[in-house]
KEZA-900888 format. One record per residue (C-alpha): x, z, y; residue number from 0. Coordinates in Angstrom, 2 decimals, m for minus. Layout:
N
pt x->X	z->Z	y->Y	seq->NUM
...
***
This chain:
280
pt x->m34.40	z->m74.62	y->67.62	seq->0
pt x->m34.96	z->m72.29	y->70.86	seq->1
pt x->m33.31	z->m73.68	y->74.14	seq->2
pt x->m30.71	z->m71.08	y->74.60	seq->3
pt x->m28.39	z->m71.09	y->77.41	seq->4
pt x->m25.05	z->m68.93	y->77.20	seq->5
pt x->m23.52	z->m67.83	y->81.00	seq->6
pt x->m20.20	z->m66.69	y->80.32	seq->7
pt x->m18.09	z->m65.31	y->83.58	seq->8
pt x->m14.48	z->m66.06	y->83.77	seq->9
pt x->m12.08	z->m64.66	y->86.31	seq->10
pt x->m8.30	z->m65.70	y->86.66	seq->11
pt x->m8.09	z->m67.11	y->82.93	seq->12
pt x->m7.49	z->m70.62	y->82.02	seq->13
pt x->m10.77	z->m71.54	y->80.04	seq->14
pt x->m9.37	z->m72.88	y->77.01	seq->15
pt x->m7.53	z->m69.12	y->76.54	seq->16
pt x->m11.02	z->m67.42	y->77.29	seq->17
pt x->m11.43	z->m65.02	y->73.99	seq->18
pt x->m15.37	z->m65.35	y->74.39	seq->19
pt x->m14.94	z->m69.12	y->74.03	seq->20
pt x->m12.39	z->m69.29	y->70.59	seq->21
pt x->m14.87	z->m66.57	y->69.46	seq->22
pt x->m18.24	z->m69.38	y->70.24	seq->23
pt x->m16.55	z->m71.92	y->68.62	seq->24
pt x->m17.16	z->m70.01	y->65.04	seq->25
pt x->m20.81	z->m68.89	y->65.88	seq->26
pt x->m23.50	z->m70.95	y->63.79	seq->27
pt x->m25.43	z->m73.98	y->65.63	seq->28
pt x->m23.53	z->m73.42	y->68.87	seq->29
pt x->m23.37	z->m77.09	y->69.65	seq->30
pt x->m27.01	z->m76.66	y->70.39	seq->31
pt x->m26.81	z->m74.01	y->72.81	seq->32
pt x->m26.11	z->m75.24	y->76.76	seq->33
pt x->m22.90	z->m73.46	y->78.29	seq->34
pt x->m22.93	z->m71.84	y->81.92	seq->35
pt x->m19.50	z->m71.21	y->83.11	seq->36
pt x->m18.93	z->m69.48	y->86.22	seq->37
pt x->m15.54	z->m69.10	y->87.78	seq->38
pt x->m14.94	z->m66.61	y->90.20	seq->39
pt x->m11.06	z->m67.28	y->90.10	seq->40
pt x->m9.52	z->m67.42	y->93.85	seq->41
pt x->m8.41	z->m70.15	y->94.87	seq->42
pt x->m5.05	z->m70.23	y->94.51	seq->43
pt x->m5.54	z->m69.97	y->90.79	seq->44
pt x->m5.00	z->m73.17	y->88.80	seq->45
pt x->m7.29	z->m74.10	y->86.05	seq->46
pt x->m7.51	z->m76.90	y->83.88	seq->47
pt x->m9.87	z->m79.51	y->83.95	seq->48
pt x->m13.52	z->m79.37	y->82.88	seq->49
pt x->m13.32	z->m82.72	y->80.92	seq->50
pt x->m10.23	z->m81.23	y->78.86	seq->51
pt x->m11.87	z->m78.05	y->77.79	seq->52
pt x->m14.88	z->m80.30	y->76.66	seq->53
pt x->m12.60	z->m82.07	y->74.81	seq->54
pt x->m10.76	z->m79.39	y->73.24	seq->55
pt x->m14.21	z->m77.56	y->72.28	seq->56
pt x->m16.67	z->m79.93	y->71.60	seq->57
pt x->m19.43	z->m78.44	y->73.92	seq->58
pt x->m21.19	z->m81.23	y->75.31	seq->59
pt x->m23.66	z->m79.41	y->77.28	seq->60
pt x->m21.43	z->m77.74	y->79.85	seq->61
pt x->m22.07	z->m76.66	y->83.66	seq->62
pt x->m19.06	z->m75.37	y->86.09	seq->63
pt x->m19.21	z->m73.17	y->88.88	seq->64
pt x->m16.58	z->m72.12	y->90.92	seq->65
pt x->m16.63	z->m69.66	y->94.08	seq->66
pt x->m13.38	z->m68.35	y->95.02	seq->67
pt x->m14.73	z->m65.47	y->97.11	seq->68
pt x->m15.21	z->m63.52	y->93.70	seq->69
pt x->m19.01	z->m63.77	y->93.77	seq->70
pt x->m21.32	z->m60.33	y->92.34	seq->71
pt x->m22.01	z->m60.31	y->88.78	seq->72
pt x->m25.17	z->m59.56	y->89.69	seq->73
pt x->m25.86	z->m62.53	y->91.87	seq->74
pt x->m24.63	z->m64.68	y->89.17	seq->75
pt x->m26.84	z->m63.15	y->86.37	seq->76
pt x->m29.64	z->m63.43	y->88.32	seq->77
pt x->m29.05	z->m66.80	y->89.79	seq->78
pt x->m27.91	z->m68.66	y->86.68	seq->79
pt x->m31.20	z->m67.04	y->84.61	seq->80
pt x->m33.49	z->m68.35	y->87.50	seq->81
pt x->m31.73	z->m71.73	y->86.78	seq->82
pt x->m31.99	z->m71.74	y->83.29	seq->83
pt x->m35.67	z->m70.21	y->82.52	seq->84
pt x->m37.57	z->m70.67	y->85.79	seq->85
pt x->m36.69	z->m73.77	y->86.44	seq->86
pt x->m35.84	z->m75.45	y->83.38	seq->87
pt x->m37.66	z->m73.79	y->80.69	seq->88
pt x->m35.68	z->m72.31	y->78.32	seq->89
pt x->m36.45	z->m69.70	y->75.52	seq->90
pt x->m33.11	z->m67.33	y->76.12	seq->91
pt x->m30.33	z->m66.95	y->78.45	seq->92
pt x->m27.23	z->m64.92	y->77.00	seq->93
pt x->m24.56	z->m62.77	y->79.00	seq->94
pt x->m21.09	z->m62.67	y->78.80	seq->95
pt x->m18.33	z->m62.07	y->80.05	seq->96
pt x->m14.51	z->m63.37	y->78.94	seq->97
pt x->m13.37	z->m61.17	y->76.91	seq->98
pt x->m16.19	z->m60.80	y->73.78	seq->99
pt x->m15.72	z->m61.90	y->69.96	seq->100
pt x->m19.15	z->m63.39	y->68.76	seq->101
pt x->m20.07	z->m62.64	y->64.66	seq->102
pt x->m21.12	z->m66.05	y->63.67	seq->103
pt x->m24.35	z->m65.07	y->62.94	seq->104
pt x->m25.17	z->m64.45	y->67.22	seq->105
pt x->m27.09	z->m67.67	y->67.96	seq->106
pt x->m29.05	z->m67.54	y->64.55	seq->107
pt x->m30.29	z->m64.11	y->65.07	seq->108
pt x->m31.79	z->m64.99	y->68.54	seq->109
pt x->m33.66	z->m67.36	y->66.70	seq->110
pt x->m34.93	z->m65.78	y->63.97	seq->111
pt x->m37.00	z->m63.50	y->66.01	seq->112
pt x->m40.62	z->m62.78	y->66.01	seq->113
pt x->m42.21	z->m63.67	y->68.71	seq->114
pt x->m43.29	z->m60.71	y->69.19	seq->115
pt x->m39.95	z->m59.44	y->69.68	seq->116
pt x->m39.57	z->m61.49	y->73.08	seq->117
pt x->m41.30	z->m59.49	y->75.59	seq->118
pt x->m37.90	z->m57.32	y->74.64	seq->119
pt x->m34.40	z->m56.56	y->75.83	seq->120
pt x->m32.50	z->m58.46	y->72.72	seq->121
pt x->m29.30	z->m56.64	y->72.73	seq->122
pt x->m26.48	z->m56.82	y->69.83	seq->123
pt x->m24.47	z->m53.95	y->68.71	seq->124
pt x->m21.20	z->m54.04	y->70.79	seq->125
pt x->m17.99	z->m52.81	y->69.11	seq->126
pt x->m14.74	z->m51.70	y->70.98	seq->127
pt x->m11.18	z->m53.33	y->69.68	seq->128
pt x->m10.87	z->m50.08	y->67.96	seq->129
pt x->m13.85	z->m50.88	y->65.71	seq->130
pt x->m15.66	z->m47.91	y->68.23	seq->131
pt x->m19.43	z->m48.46	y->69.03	seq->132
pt x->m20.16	z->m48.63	y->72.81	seq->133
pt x->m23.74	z->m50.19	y->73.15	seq->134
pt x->m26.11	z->m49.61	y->72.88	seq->135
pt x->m25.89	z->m45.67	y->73.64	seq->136
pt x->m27.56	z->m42.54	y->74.75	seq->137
pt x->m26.43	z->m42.21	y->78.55	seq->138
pt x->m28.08	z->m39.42	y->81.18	seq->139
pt x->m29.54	z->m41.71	y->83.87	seq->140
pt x->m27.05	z->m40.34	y->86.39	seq->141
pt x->m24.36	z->m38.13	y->85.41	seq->142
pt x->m23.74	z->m34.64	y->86.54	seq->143
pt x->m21.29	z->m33.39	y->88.76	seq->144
pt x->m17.72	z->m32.90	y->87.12	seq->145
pt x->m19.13	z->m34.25	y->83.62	seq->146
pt x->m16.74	z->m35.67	y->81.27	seq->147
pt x->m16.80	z->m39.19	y->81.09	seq->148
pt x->m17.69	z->m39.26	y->77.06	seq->149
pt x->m19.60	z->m41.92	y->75.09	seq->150
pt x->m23.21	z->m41.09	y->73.98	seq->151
pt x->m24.78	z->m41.12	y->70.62	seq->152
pt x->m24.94	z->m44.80	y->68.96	seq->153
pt x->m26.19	z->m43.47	y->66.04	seq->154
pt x->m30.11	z->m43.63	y->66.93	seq->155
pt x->m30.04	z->m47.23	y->67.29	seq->156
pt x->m30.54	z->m49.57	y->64.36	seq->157
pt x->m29.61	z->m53.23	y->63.89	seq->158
pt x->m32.65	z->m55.23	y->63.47	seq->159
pt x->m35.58	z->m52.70	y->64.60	seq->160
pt x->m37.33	z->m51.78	y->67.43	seq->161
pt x->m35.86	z->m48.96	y->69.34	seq->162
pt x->m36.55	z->m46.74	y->71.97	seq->163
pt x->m35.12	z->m47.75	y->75.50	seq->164
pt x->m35.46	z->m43.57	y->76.99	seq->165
pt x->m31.89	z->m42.67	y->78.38	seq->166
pt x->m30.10	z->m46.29	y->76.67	seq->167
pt x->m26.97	z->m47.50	y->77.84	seq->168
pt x->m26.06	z->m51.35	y->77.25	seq->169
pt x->m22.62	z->m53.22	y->78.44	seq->170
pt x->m24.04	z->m56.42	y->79.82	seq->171
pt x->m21.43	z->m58.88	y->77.88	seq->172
pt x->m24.05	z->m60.10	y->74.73	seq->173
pt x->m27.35	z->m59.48	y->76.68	seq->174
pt x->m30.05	z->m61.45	y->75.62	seq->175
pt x->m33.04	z->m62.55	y->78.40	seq->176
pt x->m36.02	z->m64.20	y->76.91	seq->177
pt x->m38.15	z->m66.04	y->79.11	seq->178
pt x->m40.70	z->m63.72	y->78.55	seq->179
pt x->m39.13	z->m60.58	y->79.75	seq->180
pt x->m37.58	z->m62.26	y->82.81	seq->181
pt x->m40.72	z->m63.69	y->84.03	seq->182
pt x->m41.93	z->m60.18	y->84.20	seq->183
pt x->m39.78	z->m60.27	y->87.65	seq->184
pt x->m36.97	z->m57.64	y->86.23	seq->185
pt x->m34.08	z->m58.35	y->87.95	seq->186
pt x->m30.37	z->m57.32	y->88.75	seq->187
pt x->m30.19	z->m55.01	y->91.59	seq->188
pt x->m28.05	z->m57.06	y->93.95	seq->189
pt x->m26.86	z->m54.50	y->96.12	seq->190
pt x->m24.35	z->m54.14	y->93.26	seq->191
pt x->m21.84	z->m55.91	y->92.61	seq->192
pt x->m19.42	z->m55.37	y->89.69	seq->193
pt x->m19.45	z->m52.11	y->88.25	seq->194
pt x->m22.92	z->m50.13	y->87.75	seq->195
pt x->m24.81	z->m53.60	y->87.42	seq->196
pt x->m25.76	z->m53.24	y->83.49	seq->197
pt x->m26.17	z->m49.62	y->83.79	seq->198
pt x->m28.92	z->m50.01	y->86.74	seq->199
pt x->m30.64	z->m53.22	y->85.13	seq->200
pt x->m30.91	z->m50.59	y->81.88	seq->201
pt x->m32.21	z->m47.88	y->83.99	seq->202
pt x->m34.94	z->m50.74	y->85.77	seq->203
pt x->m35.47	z->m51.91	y->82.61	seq->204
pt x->m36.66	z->m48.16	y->80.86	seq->205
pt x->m39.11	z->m47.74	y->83.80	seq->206
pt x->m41.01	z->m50.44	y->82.64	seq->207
pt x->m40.74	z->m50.98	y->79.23	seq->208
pt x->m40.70	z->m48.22	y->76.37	seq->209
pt x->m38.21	z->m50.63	y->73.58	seq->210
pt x->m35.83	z->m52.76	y->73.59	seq->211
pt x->m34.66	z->m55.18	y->70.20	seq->212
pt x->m30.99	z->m54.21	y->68.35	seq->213
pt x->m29.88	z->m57.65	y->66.49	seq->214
pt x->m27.94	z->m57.73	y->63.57	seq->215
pt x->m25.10	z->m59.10	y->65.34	seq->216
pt x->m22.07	z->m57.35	y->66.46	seq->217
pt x->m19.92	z->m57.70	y->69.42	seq->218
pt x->m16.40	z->m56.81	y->69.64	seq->219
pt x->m15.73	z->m56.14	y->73.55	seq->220
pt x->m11.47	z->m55.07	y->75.29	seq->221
pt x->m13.04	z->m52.20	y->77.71	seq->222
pt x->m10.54	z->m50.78	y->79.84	seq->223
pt x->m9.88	z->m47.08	y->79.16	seq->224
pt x->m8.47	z->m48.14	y->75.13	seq->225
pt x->m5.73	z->m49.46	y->76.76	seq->226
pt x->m2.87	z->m47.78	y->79.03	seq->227
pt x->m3.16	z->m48.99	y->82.44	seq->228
pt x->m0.79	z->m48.68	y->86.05	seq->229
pt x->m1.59	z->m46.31	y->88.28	seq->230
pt x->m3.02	z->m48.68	y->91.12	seq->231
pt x->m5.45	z->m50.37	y->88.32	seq->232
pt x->m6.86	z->m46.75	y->86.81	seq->233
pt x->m7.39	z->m45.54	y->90.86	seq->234
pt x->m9.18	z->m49.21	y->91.29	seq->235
pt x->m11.50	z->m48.79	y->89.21	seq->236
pt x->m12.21	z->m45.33	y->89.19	seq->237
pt x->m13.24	z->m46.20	y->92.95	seq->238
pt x->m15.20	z->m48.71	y->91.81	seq->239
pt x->m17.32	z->m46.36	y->89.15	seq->240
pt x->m17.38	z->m43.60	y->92.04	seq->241
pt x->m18.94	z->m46.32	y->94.48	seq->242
pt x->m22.08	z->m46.84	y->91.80	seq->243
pt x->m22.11	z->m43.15	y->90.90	seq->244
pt x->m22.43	z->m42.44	y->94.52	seq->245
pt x->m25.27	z->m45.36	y->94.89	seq->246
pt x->m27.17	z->m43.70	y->92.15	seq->247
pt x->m26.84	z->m40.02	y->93.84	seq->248
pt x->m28.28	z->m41.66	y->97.02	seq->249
pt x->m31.00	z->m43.61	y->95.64	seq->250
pt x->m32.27	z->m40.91	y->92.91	seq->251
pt x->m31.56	z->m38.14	y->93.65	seq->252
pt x->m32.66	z->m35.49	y->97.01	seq->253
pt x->m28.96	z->m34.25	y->97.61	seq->254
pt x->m27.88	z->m34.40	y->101.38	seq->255
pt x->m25.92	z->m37.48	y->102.03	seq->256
pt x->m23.22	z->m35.24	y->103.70	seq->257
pt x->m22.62	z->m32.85	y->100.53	seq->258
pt x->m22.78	z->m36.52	y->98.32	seq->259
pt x->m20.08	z->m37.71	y->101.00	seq->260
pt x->m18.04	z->m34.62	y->100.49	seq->261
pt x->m18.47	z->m34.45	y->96.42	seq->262
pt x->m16.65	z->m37.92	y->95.91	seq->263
pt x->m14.01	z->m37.27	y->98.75	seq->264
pt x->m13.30	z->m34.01	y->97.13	seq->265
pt x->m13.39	z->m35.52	y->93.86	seq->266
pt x->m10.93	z->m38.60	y->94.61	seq->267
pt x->m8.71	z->m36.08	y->95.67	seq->268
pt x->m8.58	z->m34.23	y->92.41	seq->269
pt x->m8.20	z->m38.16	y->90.77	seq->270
pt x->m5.21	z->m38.60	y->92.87	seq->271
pt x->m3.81	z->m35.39	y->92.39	seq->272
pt x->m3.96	z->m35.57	y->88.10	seq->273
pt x->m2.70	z->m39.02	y->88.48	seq->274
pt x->0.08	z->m37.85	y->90.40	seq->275
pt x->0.89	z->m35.59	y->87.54	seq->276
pt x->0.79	z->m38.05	y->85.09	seq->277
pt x->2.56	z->m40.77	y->86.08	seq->278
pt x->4.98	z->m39.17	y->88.30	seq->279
***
């Protein structure tokens, strides 16, 4: 079997409650796989100890992290694939984060493909809780000004086949690194931190390679805007989405920093003002 290391990010959620884990623990040959778990919880949060979960799951081959100073995913991703394929030689390191359900069939399709296949993105088809497909997409590199935040077409992208990686979108939660794409020296852009990092590693990722892989394995992944939020959370992240749209406006575009600058202020205001509306 191919040494396959799964990195799964937790944040403020006791680990034997973590969705992605209950979800492993029905996925084919998992026992085999070697588990990654980072916890960027702060300190003040409790969790339970490692030996217990290892008990409770079974997982024998188990690594903890934990940094309470909420550590970049990007750092992380980057970091814990070095670990895992640079210096220890394995085949595949998978992404996730805490909050993914697994089809049983996850670890078994890695496995199964060609090795011809490896010098790929391997990417599974990610559902929302809806039943909604989310990733992989068609998604402008950077969006236009006042464009409606819809999904792109799924449609064009077939479980097990080759498929073209022009203007894709993947959520990072399922990502699949072989050994041979990451020793290409693709990497997560670390001036990122949370939001924009899968976006921008799929936008890297395009400018150098024309395909990425679609398993036959699906994905079902809670994303935020299915579910009715407070105010304080929807103007969090919205910040937080405006901060990478803004990065990419700088970095690809040959706008004038100052009318960027005065774009987002002007269009944080309008946020503020709608959520006003609605919630007040």
């Amino acid at each position: 079997m191919k040494k396959i290391a799964i990195l799964v990010v937790v944040y403020k959620e006791l680990l034997h409650e973590v969705i992605t884990f209950k979800s492993l623990l029905e996925v084919s040959n998992v026992k085999d796989v070697h588990f990654y778990i980072w916890d960027n919880s702060p300190l003040e949060f409790s969790q339970i100890p490692l030996s217990e979960f290892i008990a409770n799951t079974g997982f024998t081959n188990v690594r903890y992290n934990r940094t309470v100073n909420n550590e970049p995913l990007s750092k992380i991703y980057n970091k814990v694939t070095d670990y895992y394929i640079n210096d220890n030689d394995f085949d595949f390191v998978c992404l996730f984060d805490q909050d993914s359900k697994l089809s049983p069939c996850y670890i078994n399709e890695i496995c199964s493909v060609d090795d011809k296949i490896l010098k790929f993105l391997l990417l599974p088809r990610v559902i929302s809780l809806r039943k909604k497909v989310i990733s992989p997409r068609v998604e402008p590199m950077i969006k236009k000004f006042f464009s409606a935040d819809s999904l792109g077409d799924t449609e064009l992208f077939v479980p097990n086949t080759i498929c073209e990686s022009k203007s894709f979108f993947a959520v990072g939660s399922g990502m699949v690194l072989s050994s041979t794409l990451w020793k290409t020296g693709l990497r997560f852009d670390e001036k990122l931190s949370f939001y924009g990092v899968d976006k921008e590693f799929c936008i890297m990722y395009a400018q150098g390679n024309e395909h990425f892989y679609l398993l036959n394995a699906t994905i079902e992944h809670d994303i935020s805007h299915e579910n009715r939020e407070m105010k304080s959370v929807i103007l969090w992240r919205y910040d937080n989405v405006m901060m990478y749209r803004k990065y990419q406006y700088m970095k690809y575009t040959n706008y004038h920093p100052l009318l960027i600058n005065i774009y987002f202020k002007f269009h944080r205001l309008l946020k503020i003002i709608m959520l006003k509306f609605i919630y007040d």
